[in-house]
C-alpha positions as CSV (number, residue, x, y, z in Angstrom):
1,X,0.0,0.0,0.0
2,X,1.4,3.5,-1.1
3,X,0.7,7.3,-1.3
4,X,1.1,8.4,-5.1
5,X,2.5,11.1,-4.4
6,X,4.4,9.7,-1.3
7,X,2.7,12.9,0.6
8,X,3.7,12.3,4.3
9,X,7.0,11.8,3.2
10,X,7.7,15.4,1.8
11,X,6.7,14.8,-2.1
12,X,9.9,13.3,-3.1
13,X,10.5,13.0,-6.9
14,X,11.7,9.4,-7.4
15,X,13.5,8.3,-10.1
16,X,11.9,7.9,-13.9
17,X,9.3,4.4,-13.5
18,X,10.7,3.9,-9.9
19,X,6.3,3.5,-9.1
20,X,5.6,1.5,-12.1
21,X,9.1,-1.0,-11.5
22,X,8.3,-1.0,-7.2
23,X,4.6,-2.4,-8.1
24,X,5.7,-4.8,-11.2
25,X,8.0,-6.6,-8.4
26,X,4.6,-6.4,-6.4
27,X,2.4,-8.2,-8.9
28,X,5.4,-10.7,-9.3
29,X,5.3,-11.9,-6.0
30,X,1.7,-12.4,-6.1
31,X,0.6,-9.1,-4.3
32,X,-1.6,-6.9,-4.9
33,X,-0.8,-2.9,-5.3
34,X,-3.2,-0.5,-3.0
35,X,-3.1,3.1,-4.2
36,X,-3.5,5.3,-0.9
37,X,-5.4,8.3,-2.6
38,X,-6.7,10.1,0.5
39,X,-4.4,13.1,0.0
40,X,-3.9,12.8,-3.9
41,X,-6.9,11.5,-5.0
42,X,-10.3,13.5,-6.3
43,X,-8.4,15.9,-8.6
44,X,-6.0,17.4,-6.0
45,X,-2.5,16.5,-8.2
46,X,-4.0,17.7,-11.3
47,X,-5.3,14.3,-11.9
48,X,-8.6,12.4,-10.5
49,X,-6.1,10.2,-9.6
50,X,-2.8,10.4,-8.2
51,X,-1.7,7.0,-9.8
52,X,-2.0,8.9,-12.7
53,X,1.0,11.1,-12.1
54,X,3.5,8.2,-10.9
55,X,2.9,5.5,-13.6
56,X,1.6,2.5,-12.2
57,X,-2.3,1.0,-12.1
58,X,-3.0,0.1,-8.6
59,X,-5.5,-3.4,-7.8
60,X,-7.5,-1.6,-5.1
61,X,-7.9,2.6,-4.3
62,X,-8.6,3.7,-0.8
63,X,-10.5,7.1,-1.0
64,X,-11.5,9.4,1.9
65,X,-11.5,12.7,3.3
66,X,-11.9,14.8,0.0
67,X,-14.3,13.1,-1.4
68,X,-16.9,14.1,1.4
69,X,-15.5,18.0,1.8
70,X,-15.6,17.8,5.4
71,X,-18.5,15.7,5.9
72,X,-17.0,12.1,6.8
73,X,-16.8,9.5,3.8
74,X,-14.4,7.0,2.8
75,X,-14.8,4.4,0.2
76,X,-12.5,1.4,-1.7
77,X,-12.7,0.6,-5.3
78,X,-11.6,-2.0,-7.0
79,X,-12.4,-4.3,-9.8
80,X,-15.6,-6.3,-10.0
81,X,-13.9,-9.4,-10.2
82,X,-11.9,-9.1,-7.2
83,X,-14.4,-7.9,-5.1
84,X,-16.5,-10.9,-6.3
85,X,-13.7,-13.5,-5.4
86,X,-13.7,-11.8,-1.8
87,X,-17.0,-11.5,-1.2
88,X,-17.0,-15.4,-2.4
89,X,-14.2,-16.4,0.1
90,X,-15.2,-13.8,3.0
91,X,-18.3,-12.5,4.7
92,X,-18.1,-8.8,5.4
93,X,-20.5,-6.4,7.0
94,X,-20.6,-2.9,7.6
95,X,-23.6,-1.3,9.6
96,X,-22.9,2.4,7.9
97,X,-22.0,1.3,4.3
98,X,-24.0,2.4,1.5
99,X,-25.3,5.4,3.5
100,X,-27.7,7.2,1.1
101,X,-26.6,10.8,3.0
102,X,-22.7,10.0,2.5
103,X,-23.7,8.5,-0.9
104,X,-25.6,12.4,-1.3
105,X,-22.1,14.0,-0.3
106,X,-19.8,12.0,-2.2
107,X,-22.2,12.8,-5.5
108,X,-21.9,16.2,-5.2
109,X,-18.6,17.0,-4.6
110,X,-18.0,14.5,-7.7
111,X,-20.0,16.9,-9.2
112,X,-18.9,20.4,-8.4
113,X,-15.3,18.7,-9.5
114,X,-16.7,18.3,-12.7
115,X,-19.1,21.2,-13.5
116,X,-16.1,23.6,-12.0
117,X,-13.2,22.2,-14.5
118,X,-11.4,21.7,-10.8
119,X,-8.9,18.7,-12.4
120,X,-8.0,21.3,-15.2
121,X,-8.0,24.1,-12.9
122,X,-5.7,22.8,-10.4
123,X,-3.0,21.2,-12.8
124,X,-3.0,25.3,-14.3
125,X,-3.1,27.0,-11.1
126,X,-0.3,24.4,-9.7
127,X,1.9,25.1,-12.8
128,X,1.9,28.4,-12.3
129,X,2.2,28.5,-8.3
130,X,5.5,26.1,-8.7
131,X,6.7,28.1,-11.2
132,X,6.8,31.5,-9.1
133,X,7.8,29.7,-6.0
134,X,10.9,28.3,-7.7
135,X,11.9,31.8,-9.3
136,X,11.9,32.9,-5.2
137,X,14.7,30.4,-4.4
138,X,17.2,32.3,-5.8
139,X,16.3,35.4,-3.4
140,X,15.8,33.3,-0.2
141,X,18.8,30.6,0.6
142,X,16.8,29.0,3.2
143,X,14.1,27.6,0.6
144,X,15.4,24.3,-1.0
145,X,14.0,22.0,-3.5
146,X,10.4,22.6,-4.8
147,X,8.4,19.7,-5.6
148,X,4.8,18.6,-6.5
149,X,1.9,18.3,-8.5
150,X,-1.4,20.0,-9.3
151,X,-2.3,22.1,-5.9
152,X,0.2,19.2,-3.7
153,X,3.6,21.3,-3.6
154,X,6.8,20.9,-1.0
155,X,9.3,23.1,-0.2
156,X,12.5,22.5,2.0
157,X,13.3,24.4,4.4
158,X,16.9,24.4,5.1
159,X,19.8,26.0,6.8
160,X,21.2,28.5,4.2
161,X,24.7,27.5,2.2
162,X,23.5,23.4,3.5
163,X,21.0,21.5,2.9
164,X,20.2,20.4,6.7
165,X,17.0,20.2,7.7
166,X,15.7,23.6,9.7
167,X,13.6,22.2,11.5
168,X,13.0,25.4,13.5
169,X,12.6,27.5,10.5
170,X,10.0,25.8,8.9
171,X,7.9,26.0,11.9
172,X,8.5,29.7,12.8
173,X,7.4,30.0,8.6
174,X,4.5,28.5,9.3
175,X,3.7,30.5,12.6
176,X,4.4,33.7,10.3
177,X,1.9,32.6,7.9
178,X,-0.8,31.8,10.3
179,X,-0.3,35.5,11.2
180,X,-0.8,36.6,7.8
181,X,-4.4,34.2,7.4
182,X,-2.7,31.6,5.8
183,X,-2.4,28.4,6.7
184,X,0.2,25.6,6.0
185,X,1.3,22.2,7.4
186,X,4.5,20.3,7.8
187,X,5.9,17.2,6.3
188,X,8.7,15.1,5.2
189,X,11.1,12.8,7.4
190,X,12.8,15.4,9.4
191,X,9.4,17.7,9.1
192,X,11.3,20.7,7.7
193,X,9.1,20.0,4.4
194,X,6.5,23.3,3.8
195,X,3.2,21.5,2.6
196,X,1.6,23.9,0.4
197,X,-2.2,22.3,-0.1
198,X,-5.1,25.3,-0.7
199,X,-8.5,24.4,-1.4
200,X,-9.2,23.0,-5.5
201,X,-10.9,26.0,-5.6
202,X,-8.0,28.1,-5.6
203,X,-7.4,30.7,-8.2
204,X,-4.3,32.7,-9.4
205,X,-5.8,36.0,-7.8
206,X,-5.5,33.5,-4.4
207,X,-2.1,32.7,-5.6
208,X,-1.0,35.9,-5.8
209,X,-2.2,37.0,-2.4
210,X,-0.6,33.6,-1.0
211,X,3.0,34.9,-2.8
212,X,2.2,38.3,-1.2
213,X,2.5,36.8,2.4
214,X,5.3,34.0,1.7
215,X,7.6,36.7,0.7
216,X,7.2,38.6,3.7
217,X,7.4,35.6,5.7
218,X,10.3,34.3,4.6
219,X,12.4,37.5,5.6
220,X,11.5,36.9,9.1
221,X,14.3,36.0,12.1
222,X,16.4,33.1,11.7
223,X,17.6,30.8,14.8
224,X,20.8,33.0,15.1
225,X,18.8,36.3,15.4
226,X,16.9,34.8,18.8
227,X,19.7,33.0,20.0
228,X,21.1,36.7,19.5
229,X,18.2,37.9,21.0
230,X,17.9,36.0,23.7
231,X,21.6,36.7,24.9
232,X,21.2,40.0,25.3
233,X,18.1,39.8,27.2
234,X,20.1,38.1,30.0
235,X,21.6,41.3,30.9
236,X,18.0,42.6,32.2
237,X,18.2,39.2,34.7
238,X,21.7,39.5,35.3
239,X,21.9,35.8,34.1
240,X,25.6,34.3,32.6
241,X,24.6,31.6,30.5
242,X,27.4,29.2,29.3
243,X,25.1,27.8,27.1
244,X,21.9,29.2,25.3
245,X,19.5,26.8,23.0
246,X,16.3,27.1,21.1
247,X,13.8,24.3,23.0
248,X,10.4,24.8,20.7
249,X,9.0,27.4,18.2
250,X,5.2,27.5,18.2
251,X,3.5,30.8,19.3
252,X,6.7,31.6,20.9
253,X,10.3,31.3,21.3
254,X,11.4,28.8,24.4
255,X,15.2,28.9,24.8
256,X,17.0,26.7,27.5
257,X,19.3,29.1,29.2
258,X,21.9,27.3,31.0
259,X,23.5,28.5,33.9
260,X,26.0,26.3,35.3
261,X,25.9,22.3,35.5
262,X,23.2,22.1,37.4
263,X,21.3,25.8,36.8
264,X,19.8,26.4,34.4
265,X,16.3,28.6,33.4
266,X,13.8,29.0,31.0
267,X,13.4,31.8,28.2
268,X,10.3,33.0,26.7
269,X,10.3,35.1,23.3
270,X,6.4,36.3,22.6
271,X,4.9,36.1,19.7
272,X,4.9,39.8,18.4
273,X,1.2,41.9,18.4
274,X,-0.6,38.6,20.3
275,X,-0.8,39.9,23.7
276,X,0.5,43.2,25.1
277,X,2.6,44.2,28.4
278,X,-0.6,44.2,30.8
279,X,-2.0,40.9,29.5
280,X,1.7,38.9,30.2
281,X,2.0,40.3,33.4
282,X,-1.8,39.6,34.5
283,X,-0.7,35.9,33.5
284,X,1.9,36.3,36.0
285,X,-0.5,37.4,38.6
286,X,-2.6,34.3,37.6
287,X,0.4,31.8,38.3
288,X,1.0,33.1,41.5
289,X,-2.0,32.5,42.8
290,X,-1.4,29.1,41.9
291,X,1.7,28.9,43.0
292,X,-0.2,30.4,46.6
293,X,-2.2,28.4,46.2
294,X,0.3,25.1,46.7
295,X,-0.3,24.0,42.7
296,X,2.8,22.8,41.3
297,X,3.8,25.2,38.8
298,X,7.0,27.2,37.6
299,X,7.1,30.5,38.7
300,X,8.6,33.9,36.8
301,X,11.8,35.6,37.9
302,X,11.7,39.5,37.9
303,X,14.1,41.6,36.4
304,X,17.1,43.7,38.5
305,X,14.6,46.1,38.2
306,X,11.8,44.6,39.5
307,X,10.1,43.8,36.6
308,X,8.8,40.3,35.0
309,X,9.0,41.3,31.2
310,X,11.9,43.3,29.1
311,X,11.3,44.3,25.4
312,X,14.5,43.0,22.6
313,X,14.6,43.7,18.9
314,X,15.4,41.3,16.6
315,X,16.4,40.7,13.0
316,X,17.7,43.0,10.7
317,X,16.9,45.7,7.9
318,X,15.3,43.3,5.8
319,X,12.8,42.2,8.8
320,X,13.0,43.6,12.8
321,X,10.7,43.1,15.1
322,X,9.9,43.8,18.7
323,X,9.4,40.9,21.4
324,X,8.6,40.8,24.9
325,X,10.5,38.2,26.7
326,X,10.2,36.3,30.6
327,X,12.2,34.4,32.5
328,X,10.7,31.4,34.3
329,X,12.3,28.6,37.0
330,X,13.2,25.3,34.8
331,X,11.4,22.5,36.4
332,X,13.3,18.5,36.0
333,X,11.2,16.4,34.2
334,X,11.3,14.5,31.1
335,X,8.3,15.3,27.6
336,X,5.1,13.2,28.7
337,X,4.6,12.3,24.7
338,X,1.8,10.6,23.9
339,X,0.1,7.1,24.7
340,X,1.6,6.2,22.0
341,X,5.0,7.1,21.8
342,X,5.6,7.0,25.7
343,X,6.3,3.5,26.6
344,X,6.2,3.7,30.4
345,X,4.6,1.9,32.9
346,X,3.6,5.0,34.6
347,X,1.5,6.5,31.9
348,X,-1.9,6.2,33.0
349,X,-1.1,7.5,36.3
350,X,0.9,10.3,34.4
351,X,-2.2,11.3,32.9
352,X,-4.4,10.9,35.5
353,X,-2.3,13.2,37.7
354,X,-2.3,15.6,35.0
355,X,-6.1,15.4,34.4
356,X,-6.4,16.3,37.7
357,X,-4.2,19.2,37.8
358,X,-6.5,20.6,35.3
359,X,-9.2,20.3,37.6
360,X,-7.6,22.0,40.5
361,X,-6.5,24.7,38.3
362,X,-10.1,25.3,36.5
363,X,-11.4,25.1,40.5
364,X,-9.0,27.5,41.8
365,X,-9.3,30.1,38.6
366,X,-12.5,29.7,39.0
367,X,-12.9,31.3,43.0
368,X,-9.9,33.6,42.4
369,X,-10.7,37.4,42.5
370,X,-8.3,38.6,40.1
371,X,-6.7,41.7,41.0
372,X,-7.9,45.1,39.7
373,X,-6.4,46.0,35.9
374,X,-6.3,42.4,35.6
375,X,-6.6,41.9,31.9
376,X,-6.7,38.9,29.7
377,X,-7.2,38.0,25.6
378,X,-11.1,36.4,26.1
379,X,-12.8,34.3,23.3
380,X,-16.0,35.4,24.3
381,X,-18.8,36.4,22.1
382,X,-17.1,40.1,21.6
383,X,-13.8,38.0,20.9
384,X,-15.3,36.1,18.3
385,X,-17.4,38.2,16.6
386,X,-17.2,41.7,18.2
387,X,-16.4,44.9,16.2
388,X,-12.8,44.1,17.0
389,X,-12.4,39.9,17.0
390,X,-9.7,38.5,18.2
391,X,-8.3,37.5,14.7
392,X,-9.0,40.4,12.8
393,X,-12.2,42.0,11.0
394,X,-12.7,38.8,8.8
395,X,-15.3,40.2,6.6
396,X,-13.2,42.4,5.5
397,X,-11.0,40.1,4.4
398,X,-8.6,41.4,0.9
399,X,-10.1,38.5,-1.3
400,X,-13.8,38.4,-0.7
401,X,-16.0,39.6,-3.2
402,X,-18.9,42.2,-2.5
403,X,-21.5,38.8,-2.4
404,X,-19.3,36.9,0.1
405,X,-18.9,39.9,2.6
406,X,-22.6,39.9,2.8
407,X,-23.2,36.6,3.5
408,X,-20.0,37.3,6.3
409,X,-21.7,40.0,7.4
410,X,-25.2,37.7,7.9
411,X,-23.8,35.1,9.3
412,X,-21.9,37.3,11.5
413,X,-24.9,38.9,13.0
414,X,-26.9,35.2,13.2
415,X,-24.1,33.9,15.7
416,X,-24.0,37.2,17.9
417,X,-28.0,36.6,18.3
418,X,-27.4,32.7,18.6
419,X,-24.2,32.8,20.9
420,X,-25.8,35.4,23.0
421,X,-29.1,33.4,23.6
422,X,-26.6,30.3,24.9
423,X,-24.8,32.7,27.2
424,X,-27.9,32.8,29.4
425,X,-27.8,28.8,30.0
426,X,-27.2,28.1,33.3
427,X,-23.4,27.8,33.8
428,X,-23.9,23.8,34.7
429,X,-24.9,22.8,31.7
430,X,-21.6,24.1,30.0
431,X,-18.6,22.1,28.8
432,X,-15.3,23.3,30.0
433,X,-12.2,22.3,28.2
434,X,-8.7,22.5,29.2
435,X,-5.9,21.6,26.7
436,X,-2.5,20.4,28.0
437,X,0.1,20.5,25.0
438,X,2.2,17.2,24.5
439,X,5.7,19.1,23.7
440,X,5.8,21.0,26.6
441,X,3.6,18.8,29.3
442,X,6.4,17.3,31.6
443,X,6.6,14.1,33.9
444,X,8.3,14.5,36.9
445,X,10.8,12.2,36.5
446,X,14.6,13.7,36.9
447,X,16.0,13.6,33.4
C-alpha cells in the first residue's frame, strides 16, 4: 500500500518508472498494489487520480476525506472481479456502508469537480504556483528543492549554504503565515518540508495574495537572530549563561538558558502583536495565585529592576521586530509524549495526575478574585465576533468579493443573536475544556 505522491513523506520525486518497476515486483510476487489516494486523489494533483502522475495502475484505491468536503466519507474501489472472489471467500459487514446521505455527499462534490473544471484548474493554477515559487529560491537561501503536482507542492526548508533540515525555521514559517491568514502544514522525514495544499478552488488571484504573504514571511528571524536575541536579554536578569538553545517554536520562542551544571532557566520570546505588556503580566499574577495556592507550577523571575517582562529587537533591515520576553524557574522532568510514543509503565497515572491538575487549576481560577487591571485575551462572544475579533475584521478580508462579505456579514450577525441566547444557559450545563500541549507537558521524573 502506497501514497502516489508519497505525501507524508515530503513529495519526493523518485527516479523515472521507480512506481511503475516497485509495483511490477509487487504483482510478481503475487501481491496486490493499494493506491493510498486520500491526500492525492479527487483531482488534487492535477489528476482524478494520483496514480495517474506516478505511472503504475494500482488493484484496489482507498478514498477518503476529500471526497466528502468535510462531511466524513471513505470508500475502496476495485475491480468487480476481485471484489467478487472476496465476497466469495469472506463474509463482510458494515452497519454504515451504503449510506444514502454520505452517498448524497460524495455525489456532489463528484459533481462540483466536474461542472467547476477543478482537475483542469488545479493542474494550471499548480503550474503556475511552482513556477513563481521556484523563481523565489534564488532570493531566499533557506528555501530548498520545490516539488509537486497539481495544488500538492513541497518546499524544503533548510539551513542557508547546507542543505540540513531547519527544522525550527520551517515552523517559525508557518507561525508567520498563520499570522498573515494563511495556513500551512509540515511534512517530510525530518518535518522541515513546507506542505503547500489550498482548497481545488483556488485561483491565481489566491495565488497571488498567497505569494504576497510568503515573501514577507520568509524575511523573518532566523535561529541565530533569537539565539542573539535572547543573549542580550540576559543582561536585564543579570543571568551568565554558558550555554543558550532554542527548546520549541510554536507561538513563541522557548530557549533553555543554561547557567552552570546544574542551573539552568527558561526563556520565553512572545509572539509579536498577540498579547500586550498588561496581558503577560496579569498571567503572571494568575500563576501566583497558583503557586499560593500550593499548585505545582514554575514560577517567573523579575528583572534587577523589579520587573517580570523586558522588550528585545530582533532581525535585521530586511525584517525587525519587537518581542517581549520572561524568564521562568526550569522544572526537571522529562516530555510526557503521547500514549503512543511514551512506553512507560507510569502513563496512566501520568495522565491521570495531570487530568487532575486541570481540575484543581479550572477550581481555583474559577474562586480567584483577580486583581484590579487584571486583563486577559477572552474568546467570548465580543472576541469572536465583536467589532474588534480576536483575529482580525474577517469580513473584510482582501479577497472576498462584494457577495461573500454579505453573507459574512449575515452570518456574523446570526451567531451574535445565537451565541448570545446560549450565554444565558445556566453555567452547569456548560462544557469546560482544558488543553495540555504534548511538547511541553512534563513528567516528573529527573531527566
Amino acid at each position: 500500500m502506497l501514497c502516489s505522491i508519497l505525501a507524508n513523506e515530503g513529495l519526493p520525486n523518485p527516479p523515472a518508472r521507480w512506481f511503475a518497476e516497485a509495483t511490477a515486483m509487487v504483482a510478481d510476487a503475487g501481491g496486490l498494489v493499494i493506491a493510498d489516494e486520500v491526500q492525492a486523489g479527487f483531482a488534487r494533483s492535477g489528476s482524478w487520480w494520483g496514480y495517474e502522475t506516478s505511472d503504475f495502475t494500482p488493484d484496489v484505491v482507498c478514498m477518503g476525506k476529500p471526497m466528502g468536503n468535510g462531511f466524513p466519507l471513505s470508500a475502496m474501489a476495485a475491480s468487480h472481479e476481485m471484489v467478487t472472489k472476496f465476497r466469495e471467500r469472506h463474509r463482510y459487514f458494515n452497519t454504515f456502508a451504503s449510506s444514502p446521505l454520505q452517498a448524497a455527499a460524495g455525489s456532489a462534490v463528484i459533481d462540483e469537480i466536474i461542472e467547476r473544471g477543478l482537475v483542469r484548474q488545479v493542474a494550471e493554477v499548480g503550474t503556475r504556483l511552482k513556477a513563481a515559487l521556484t523563481e523565489l529560491q534564488s532570493q531566499h537561501p533557506q528555501m530548498g528543492d520545490v516539488r509537486g503536482t497539481g495544488l500538492f507542492i513541497g518546499i524544503d526548508w533548510v539551513e542557508p549554504g547546507t542543505n540540513n533540515p531547519d527544522v525550527g525555521g520551517v515552523q517559525r514559517m508557518v507561525e508567520s503565515l498563520k499570522s498573515r491568514f494563511v495556513l500551512l502544514g509540515k511534512a517530510g522525514q525530518h518535518g522541515n518540508v513546507l506542505k503547500i495544499r489550498p482548497p481545488l478552488v483556488f485561483e491565481d488571484q489566491h495565488a497571488e495574495l498567497f505569494l504576497e504573504a510568503f515573501k514577507d514571511s520568509s524575511t523573518m528571524p532566523r535561529d541565530a537572530d533569537f539565539l542573539e536575541a535572547a543573549k542580550a536579554a540576559c543582561v536585564s536578569w543579570d543571568l551568565d549563561p554558558i550555554e543558550i538553545g532554542i527548546l520549541s517554536h510554536t507561538e513563541n520562542v522557548v530557549c533553555r538558558i543554561k547557567l552552570s551544571a546544574t542551573k539552568q532557566v527558561v526563556m520565553r520570546l512572545h509572539r509579536p502583536g498577540y498579547n500586550d505588556l498588561a496581558e503577560l503580566n496579569s498571567e503572571v499574577q494568575w500563576v501566583h495565585s497558583l503557586a499560593h495556592a500550593g499548585l505545582p507550577v514554575p514560577t517567573a523571575l523579575q528583572t534587577d529592576t523589579g520587573d517580570y517582562y523586558c522588550s528585545v529587537d530582533i532581525g535585521d533591515d530586511t525584517h525587525r521586530e519587537q518581542r517581549f520576553v520572561g524568564v521562568i524557574e526550569w522544572v526537571n522532568g522529562k516530555p510526557l509524549g503521547t500514549p503512543l510514543t511514551n512506553t512507560s509503565q507510569d502513563v496512566v497515572p501520568h495522565y491521570k495526575t495531570i487530568g487532575a491538575l486541570a481540575a484543581n487549576i479550572r477550581c481555583h481560577s474559577n474562586q480567584w478574585d483577580p486583581p484590579e487591571g487584571f486583563k486577559r485575551r477572552r474568546w467570548n462572544l465580543e472576541g469572536l465576533l465583536g467589532d474588534t475579533p480576536l483575529w482580525g475584521r474577517f469580513w473584510e478580508a482582501q479577497p472576498l468579493t462584494d457577495g461573500q462579505r454579505l453573507l459574512f456579514r449575515d452570518a456574523r450577525e446570526l451567531l451574535r443573536d445565537q451565541l448570545d441566547a446560549l450565554s444565558q444557559v445556566p453555567i452547569g450545563s456548560v462544557l469546560f475544556t482544558q488543553t495540555f500541549i504534548s511538547e511541553t507537558s512534563c513528567t516528573t521524573a529527573p531527566i
